[in-house]
C-alpha positions, -999 to 999 in steps of 0.1 A, spaced: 9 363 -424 -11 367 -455 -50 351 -459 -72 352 -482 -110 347 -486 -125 342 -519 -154 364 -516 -174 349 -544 -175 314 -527 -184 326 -492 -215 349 -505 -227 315 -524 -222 299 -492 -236 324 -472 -268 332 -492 -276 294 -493 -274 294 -454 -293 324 -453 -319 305 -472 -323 279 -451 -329 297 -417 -362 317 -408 -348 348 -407 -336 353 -433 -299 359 -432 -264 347 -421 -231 362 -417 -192 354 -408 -163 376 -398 -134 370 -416 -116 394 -404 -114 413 -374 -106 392 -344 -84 408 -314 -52 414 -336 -67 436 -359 -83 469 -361 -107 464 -389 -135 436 -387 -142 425 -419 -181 406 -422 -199 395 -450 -238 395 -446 -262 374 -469 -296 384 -468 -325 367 -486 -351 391 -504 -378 414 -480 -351 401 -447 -338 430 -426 -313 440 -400 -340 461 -378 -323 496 -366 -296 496 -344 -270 518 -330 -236 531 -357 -204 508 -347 -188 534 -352 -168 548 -383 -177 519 -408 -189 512 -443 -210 487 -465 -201 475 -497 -228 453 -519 -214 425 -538 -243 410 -545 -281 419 -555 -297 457 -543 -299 466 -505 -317 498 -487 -301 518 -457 -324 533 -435 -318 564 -412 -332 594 -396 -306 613 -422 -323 598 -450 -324 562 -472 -296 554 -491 -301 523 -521 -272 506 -535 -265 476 -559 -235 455 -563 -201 478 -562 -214 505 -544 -200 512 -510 -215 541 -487 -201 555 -455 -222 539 -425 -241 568 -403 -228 570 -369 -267 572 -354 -294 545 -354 -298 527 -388 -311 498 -400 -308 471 -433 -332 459 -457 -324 435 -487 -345 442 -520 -334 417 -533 -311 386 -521 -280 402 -512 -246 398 -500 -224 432 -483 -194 432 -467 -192 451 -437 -162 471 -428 -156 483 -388 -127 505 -378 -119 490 -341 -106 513 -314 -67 505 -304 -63 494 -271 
């Protein structure tokens, strides 16, 4: 079966959510469930919010399609704006927005 997600629409969705919550951000996976082996989630982040450091999922990689976002890790910061995708370190990293800012996340799943 074929789906589709309109990107666009669900990081103006997203990004309004984000806006109205304290934290700062909101997400949704829309792709990725038990059936697949990638998990596809888009991540809205108002301006100054972070995701604080946390352990690599894994082989993965971000993609900003919206505004300018920072990547922290012990291997160094990495700063990219919308189209730019970068390889996700497999050690403790964490997320800051710089400005409000929509990537999609992309997880390669172990097979079962």
């Amino acid at each position: 079966m074929m789906t589709s997600t309109s990107l666009p629409k669900l990081a103006d969705e997203l990004l309004a959510a984000a806006h109205d919550v304290h934290a700062g951000r909101a997400s949704r996976t829309i792709r990725g469930h038990s059936e697949h082996r990638l998990r596809h989630t888009v991540i809205a982040l108002t301006s100054g919010s972070t995701l604080s450091d946390h352990e690599g999922p894994g082989e993965a990689t971000l993609h900003v399609l919206r505004g300018r976002v920072r990547l922290t890790s012990a291997d160094g910061d990495w700063t990219g704006e919308v189209g730019d995708l970068v390889d996700i370190p497999g050690i403790r990293h964490g997320l800051t927005a710089e400005s409000d800012a929509v990537v999609l996340l992309t997880v390669g799943l172990a097979a079962d």
